[in-house]
N, C-alpha and C positions, 0 to 999 in steps of 0.2 A: 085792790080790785084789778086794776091794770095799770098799763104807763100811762097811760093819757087821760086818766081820773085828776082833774084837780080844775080848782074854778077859771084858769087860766085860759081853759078848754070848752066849757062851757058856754051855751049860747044865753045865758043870762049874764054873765060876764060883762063890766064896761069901764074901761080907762078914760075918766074924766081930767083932762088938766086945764086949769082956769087962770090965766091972768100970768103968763110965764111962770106961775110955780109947780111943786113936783107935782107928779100925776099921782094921781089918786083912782085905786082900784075898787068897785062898787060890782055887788049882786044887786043885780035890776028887780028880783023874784024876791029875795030876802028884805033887800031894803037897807044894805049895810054897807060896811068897807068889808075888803077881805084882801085878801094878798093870791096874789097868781099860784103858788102852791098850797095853797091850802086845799081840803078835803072836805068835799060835804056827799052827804045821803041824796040829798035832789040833782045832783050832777045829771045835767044833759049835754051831753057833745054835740058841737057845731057841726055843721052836716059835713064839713071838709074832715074833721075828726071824724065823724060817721065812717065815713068812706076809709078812712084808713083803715079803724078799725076791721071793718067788715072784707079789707083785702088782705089783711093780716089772718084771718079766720079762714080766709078761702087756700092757704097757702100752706096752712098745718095739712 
């Protein structure tokens, strides 16, 4: 898709860490773990990601 496709990016996206152990990465939307590069179809970028995107487009 692009470089900045991945749940990492995502405004569903959320890094829980509980209790001083490792953090653990979760889709808020799905209901799952996932890891920061992974790829999914419901990708939405966070508006800060929006915004790059969209100055990257204006630039071509």
């Amino acid at each position: 898709m692009n470089r900045y496709h991945c749940c990492a990016t995502c405004k569903w996206y959320e890094v829980r860490k509980e209790n001083n152990k490792k953090p653990s990465f979760h889709c808020v939307r799905l209901g799952y773990q996932t890891e920061p590069h992974y790829v999914f179809h419901c990708w939405n970028p966070k508006e800060n990601v929006q915004k790059k995107m969209n100055k990257q487009r204006e630039e071509r």
